[in-house]
N, CA, C and O atoms as a GROMACS GRO file, in nm:
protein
  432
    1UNK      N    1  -0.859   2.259  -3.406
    1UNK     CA    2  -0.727   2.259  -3.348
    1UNK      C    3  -0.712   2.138  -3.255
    1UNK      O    4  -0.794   2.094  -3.175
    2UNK      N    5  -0.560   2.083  -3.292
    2UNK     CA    6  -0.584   1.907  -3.196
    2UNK      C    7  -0.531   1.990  -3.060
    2UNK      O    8  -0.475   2.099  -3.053
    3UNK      N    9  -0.567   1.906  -2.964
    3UNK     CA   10  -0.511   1.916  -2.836
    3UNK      C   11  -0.404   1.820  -2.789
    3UNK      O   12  -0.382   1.698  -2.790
    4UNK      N   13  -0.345   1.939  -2.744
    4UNK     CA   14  -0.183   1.828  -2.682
    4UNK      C   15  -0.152   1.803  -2.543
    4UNK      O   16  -0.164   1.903  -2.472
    5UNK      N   17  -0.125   1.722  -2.500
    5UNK     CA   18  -0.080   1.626  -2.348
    5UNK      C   19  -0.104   1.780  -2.275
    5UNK      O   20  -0.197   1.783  -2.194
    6UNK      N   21  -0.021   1.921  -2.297
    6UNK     CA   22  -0.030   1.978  -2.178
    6UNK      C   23  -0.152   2.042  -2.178
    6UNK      O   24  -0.217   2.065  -2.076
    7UNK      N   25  -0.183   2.067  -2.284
    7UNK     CA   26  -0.380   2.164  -2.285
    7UNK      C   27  -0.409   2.028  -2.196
    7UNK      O   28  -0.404   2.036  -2.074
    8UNK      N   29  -0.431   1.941  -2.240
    8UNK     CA   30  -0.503   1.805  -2.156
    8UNK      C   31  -0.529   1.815  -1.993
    8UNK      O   32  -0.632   1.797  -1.926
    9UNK      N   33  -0.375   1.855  -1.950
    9UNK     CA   34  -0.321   1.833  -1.842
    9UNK      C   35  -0.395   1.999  -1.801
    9UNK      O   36  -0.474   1.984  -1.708
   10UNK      N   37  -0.388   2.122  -1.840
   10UNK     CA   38  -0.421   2.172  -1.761
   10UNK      C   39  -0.579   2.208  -1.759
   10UNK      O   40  -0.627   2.280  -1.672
   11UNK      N   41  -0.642   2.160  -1.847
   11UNK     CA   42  -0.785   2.150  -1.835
   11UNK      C   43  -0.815   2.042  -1.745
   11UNK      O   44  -0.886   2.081  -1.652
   12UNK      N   45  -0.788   1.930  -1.740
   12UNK     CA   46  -0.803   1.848  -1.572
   12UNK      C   47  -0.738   1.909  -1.472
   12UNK      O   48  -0.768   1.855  -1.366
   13UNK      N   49  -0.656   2.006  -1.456
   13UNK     CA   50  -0.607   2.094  -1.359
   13UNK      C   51  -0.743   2.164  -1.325
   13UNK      O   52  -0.810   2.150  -1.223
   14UNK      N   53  -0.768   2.239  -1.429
   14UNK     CA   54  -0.892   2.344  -1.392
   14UNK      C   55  -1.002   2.297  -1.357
   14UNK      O   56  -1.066   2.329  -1.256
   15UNK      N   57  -1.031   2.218  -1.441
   15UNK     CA   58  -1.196   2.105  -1.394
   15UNK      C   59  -1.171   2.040  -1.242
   15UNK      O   60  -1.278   1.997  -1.198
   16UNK      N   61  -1.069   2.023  -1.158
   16UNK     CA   62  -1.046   1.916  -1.082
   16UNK      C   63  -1.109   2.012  -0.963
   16UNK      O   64  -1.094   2.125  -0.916
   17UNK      N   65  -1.201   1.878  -0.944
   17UNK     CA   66  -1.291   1.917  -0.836
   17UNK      C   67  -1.260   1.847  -0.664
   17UNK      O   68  -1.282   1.733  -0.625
   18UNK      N   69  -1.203   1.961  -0.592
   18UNK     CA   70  -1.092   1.893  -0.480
   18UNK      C   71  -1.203   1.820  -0.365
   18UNK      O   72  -1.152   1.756  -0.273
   19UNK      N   73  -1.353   1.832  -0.373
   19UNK     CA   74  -1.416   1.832  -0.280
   19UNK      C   75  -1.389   1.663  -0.327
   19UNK      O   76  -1.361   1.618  -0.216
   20UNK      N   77  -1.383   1.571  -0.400
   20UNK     CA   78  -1.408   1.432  -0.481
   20UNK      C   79  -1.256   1.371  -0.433
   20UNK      O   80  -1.234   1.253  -0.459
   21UNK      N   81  -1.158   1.445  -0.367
   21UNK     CA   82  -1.011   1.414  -0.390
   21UNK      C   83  -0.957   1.445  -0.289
   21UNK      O   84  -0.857   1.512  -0.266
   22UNK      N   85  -1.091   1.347  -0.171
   22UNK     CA   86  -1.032   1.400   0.026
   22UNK      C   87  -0.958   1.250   0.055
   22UNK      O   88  -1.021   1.144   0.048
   23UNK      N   89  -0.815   1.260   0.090
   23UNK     CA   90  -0.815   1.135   0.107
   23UNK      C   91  -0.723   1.064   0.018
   23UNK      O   92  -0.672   0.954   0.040
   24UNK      N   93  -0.702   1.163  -0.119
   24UNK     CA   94  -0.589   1.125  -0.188
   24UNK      C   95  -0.440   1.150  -0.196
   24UNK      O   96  -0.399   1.263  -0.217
   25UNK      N   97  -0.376   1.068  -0.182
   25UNK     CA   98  -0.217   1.110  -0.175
   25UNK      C   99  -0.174   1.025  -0.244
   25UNK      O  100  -0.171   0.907  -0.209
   26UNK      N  101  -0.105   1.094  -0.432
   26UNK     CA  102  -0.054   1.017  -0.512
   26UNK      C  103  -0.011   1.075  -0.569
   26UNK      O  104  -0.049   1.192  -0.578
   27UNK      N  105   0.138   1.004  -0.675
   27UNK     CA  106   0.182   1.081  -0.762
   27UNK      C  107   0.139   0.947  -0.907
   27UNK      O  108   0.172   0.829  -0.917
   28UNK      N  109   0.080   1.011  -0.970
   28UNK     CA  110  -0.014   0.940  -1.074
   28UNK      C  111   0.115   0.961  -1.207
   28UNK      O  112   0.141   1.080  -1.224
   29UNK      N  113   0.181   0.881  -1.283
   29UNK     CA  114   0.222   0.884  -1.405
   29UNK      C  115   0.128   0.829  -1.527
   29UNK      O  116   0.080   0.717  -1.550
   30UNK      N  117   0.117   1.005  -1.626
   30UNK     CA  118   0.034   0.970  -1.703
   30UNK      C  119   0.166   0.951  -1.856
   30UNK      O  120   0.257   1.031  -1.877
   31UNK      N  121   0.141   0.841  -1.928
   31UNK     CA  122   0.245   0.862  -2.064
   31UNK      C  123   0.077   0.806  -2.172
   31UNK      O  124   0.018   0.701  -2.196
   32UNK      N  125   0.062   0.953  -2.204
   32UNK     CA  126   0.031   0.935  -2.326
   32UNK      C  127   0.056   0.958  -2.465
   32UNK      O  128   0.112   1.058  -2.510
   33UNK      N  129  -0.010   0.814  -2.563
   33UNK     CA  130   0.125   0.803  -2.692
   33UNK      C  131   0.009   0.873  -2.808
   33UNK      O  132  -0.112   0.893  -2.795
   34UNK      N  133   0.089   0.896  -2.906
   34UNK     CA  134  -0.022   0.945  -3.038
   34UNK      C  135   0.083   1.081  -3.064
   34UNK      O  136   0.188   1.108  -3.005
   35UNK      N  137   0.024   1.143  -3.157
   35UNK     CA  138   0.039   1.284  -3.162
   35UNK      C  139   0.029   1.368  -3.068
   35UNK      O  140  -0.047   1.315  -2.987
   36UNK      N  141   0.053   1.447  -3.037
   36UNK     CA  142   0.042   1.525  -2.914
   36UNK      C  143   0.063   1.474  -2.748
   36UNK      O  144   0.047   1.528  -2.639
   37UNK      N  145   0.105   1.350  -2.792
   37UNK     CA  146   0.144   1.310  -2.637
   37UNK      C  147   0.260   1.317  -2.558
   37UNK      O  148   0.360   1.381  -2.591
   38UNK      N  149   0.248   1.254  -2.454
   38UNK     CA  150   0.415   1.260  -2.396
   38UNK      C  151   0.360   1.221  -2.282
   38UNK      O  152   0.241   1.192  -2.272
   39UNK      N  153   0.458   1.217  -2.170
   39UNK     CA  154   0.463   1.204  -2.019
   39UNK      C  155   0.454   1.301  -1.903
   39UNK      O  156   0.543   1.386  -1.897
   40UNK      N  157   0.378   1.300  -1.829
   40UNK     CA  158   0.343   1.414  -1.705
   40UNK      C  159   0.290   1.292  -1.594
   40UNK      O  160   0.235   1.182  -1.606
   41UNK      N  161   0.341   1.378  -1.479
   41UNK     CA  162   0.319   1.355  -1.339
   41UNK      C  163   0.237   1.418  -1.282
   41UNK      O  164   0.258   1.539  -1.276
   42UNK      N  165   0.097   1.357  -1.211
   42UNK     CA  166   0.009   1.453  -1.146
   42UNK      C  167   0.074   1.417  -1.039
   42UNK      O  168   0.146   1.319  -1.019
   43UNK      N  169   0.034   1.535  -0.945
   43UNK     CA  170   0.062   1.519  -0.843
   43UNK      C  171  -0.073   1.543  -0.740
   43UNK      O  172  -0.131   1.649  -0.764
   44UNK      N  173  -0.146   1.441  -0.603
   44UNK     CA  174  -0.260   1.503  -0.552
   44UNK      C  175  -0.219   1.420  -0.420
   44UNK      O  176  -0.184   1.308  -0.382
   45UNK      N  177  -0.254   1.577  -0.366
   45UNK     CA  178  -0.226   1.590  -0.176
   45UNK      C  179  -0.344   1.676  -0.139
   45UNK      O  180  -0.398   1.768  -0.200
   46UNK      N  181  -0.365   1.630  -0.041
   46UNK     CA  182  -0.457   1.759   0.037
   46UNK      C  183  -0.557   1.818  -0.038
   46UNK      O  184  -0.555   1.938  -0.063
   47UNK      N  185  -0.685   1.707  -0.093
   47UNK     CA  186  -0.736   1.770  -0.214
   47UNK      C  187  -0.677   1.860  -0.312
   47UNK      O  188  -0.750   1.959  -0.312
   48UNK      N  189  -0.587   1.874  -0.391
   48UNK     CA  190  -0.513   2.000  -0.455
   48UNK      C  191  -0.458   1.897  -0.565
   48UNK      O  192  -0.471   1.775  -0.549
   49UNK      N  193  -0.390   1.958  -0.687
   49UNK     CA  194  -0.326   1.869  -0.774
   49UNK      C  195  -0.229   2.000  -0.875
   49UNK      O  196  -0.240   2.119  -0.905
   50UNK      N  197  -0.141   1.889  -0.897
   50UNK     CA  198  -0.051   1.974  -0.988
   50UNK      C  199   0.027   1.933  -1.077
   50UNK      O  200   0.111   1.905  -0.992
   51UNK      N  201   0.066   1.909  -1.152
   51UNK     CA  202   0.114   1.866  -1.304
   51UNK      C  203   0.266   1.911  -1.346
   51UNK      O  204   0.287   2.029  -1.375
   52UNK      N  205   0.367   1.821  -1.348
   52UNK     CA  206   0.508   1.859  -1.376
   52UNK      C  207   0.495   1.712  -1.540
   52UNK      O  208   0.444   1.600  -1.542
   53UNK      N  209   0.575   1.804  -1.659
   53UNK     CA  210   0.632   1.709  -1.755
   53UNK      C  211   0.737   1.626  -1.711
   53UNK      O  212   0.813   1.669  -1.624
   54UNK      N  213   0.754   1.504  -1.763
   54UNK     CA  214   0.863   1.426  -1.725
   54UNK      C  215   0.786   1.283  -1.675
   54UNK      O  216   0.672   1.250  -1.708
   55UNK      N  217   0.894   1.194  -1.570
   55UNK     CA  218   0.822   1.071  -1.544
   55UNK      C  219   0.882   1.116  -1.402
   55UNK      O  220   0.957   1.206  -1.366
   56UNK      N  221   0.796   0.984  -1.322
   56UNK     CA  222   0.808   0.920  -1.176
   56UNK      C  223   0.885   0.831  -1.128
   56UNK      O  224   0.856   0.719  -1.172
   57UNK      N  225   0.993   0.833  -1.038
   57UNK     CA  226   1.063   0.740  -1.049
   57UNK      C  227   0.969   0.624  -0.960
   57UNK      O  228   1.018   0.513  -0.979
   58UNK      N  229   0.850   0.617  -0.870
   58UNK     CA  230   0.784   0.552  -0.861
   58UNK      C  231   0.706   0.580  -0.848
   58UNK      O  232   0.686   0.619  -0.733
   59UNK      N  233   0.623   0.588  -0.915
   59UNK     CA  234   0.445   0.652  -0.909
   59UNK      C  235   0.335   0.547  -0.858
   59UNK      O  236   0.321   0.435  -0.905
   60UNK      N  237   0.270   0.595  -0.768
   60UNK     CA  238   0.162   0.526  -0.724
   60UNK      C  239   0.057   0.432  -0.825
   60UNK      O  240  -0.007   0.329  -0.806
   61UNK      N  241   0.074   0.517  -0.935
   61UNK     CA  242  -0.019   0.456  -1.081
   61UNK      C  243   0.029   0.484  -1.147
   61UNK      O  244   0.085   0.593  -1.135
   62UNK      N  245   0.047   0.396  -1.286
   62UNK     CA  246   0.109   0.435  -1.428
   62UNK      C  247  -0.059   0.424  -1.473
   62UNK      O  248  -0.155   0.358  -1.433
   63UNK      N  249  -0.038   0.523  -1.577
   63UNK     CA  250  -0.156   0.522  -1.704
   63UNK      C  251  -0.122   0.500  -1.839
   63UNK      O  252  -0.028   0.573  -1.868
   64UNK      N  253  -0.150   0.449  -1.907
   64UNK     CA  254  -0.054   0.418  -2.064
   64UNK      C  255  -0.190   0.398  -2.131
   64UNK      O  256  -0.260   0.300  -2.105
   65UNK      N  257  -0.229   0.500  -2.225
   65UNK     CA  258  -0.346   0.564  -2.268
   65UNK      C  259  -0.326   0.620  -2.445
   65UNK      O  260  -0.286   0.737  -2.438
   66UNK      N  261  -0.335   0.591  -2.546
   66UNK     CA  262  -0.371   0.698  -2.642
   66UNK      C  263  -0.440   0.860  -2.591
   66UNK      O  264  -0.534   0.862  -2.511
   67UNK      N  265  -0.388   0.970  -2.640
   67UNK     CA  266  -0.386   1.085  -2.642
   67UNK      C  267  -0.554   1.087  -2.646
   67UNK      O  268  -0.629   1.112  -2.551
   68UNK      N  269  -0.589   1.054  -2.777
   68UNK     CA  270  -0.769   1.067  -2.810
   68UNK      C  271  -0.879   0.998  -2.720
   68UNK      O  272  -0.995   1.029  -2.693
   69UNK      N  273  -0.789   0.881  -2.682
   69UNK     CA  274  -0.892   0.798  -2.602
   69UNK      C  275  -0.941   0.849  -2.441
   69UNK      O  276  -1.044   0.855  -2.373
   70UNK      N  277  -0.746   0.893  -2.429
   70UNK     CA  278  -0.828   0.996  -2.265
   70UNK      C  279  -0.895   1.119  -2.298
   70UNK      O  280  -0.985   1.160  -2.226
   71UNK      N  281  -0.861   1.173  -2.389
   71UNK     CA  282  -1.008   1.311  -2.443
   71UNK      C  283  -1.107   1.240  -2.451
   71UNK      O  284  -1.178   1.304  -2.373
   72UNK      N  285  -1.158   1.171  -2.478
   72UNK     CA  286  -1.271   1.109  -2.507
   72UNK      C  287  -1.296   1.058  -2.350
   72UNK      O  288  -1.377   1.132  -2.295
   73UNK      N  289  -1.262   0.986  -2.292
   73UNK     CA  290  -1.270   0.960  -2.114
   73UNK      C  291  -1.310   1.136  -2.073
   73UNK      O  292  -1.424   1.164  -2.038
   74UNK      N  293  -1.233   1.212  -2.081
   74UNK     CA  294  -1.265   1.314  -1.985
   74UNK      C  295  -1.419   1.382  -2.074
   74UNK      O  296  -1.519   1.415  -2.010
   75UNK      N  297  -1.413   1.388  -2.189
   75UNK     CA  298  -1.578   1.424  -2.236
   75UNK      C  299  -1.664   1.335  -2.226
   75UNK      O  300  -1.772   1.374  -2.270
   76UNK      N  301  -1.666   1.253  -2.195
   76UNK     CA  302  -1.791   1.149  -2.139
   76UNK      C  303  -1.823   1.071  -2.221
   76UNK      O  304  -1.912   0.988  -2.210
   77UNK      N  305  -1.734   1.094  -2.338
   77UNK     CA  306  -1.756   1.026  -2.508
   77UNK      C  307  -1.693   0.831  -2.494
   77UNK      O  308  -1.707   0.733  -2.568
   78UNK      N  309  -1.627   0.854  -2.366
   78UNK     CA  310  -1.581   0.662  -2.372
   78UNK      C  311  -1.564   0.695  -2.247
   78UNK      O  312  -1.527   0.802  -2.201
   79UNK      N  313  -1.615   0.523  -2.154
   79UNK     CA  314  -1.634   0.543  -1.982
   79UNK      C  315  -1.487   0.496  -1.990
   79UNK      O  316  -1.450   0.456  -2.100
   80UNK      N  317  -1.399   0.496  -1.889
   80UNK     CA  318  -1.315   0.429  -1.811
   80UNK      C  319  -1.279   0.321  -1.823
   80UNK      O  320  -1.178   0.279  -1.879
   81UNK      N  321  -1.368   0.262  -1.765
   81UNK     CA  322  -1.355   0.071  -1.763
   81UNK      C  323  -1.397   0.025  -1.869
   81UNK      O  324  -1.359  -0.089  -1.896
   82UNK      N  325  -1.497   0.101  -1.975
   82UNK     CA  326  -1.479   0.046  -2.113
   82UNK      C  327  -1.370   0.064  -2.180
   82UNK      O  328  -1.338  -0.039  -2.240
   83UNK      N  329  -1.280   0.174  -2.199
   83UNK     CA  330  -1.178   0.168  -2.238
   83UNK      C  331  -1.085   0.093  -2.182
   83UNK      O  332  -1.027   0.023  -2.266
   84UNK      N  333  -1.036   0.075  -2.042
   84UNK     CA  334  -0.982  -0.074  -2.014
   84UNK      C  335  -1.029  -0.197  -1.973
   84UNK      O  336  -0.992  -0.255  -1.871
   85UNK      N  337  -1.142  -0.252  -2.082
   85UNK     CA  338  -1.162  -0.357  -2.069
   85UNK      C  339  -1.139  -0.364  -2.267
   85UNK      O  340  -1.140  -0.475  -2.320
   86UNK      N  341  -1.126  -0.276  -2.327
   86UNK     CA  342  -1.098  -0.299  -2.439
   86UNK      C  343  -0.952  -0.253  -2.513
   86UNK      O  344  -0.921  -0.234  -2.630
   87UNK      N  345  -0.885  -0.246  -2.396
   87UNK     CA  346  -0.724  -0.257  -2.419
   87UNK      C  347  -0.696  -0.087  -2.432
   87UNK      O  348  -0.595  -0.051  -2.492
   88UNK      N  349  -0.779   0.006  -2.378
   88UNK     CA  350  -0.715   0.138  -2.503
   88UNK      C  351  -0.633   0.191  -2.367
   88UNK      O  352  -0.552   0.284  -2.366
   89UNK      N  353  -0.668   0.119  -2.266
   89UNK     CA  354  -0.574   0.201  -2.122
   89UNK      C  355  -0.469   0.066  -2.058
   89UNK      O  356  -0.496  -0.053  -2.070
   90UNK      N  357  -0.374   0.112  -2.004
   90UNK     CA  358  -0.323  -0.010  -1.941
   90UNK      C  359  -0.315   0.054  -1.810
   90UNK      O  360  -0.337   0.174  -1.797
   91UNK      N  361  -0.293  -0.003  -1.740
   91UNK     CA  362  -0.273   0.018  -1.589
   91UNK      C  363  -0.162   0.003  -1.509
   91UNK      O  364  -0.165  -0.120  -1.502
   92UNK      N  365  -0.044   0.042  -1.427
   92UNK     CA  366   0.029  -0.030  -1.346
   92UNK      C  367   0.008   0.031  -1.242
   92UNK      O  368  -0.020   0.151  -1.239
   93UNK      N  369   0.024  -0.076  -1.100
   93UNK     CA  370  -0.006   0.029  -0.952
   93UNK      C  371  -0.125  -0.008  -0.927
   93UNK      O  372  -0.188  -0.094  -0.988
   94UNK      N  373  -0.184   0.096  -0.778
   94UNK     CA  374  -0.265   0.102  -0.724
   94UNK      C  375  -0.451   0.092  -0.859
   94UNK      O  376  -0.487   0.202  -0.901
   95UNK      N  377  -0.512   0.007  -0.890
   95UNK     CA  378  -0.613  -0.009  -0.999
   95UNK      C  379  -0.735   0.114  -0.901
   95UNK      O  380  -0.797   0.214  -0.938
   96UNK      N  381  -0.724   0.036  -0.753
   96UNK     CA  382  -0.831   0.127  -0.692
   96UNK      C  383  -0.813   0.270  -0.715
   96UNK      O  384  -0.916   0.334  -0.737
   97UNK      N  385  -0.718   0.323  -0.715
   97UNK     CA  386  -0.672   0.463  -0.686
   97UNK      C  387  -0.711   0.493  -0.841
   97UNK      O  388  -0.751   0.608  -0.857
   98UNK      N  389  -0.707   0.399  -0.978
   98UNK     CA  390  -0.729   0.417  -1.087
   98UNK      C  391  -0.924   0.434  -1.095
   98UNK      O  392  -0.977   0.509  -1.177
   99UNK      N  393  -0.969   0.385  -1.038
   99UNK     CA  394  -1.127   0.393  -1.014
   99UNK      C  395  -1.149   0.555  -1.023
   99UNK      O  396  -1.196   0.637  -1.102
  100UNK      N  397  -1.077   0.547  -0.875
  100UNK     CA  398  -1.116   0.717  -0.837
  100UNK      C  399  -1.051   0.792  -0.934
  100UNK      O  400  -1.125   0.889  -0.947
  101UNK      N  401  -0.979   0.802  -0.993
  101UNK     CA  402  -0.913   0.888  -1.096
  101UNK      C  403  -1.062   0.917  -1.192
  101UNK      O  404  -1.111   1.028  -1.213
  102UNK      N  405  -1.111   0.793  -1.236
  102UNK     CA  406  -1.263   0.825  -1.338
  102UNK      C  407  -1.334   0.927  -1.279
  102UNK      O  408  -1.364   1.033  -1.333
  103UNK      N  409  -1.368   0.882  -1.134
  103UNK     CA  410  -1.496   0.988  -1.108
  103UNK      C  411  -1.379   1.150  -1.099
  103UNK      O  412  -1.440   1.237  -1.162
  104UNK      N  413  -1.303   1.183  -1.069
  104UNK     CA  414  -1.212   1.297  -1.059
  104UNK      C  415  -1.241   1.395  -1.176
  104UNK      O  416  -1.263   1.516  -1.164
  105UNK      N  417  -1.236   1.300  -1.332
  105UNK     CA  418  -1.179   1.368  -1.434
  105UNK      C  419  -1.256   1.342  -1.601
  105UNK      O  420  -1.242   1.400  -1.708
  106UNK      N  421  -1.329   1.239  -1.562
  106UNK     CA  422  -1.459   1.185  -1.639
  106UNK      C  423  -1.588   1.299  -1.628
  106UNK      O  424  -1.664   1.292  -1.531
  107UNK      N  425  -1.608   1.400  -1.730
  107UNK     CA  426  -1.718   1.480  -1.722
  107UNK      C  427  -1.858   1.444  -1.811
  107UNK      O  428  -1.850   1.460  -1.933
  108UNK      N  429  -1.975   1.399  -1.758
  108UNK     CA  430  -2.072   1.362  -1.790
  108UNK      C  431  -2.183   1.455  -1.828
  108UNK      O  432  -2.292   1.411  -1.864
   0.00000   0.00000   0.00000
């Protein structure tokens, strides 16, 4: 069974480990394209996070990602910065705040 943008979204909901996420205040726009994708807004305050569909009218970070490639980031199956150093992620915004997003949601 494929997985779609919101299974995605709420399995990094559930995995998200708030003790890693002291210190963060962002509203992260994720648009991922493929089958099963689309657009969602994390949202993370006060170690905590939460997930609305739709876009940001200014988000701290854009992510622009294939659907498979961030499954593959969060199973440990492709790192982060290999995937954007080989085009499969783009970035807009804060890049640092994009660092910490890896260790957040990257499971090894």
């Amino acid at each position: 069974m494929a997985i779609d943008a919101g299974q995605l979204i709420q399995g990094l909901i559930k995995g998200f480990p708030p003790e890693k996420a002291a210190g963060i205040k962002a509203e992260i726009q994720l648009h991922l394209t493929g089958e099963g994708g689309g657009d969602w807004v994390i949202h993370i305050a006060d170690s905590k996070i939460s997930a609305d569909p739709g876009t940001a009218p200014s988000p701290k970070l854009t992510i622009t990602a294939g659907l498979a490639d961030i499954l593959a980031i969060t199973e440990g199956k492709l790192g982060g910065t290999a995937a954007f150093l080989q085009g499969k992620i783009k970035l807009s915004g804060d890049t640092g705040l994009a660092m910490r997003m890896v260790s957040l949601f990257q499971h090894s």
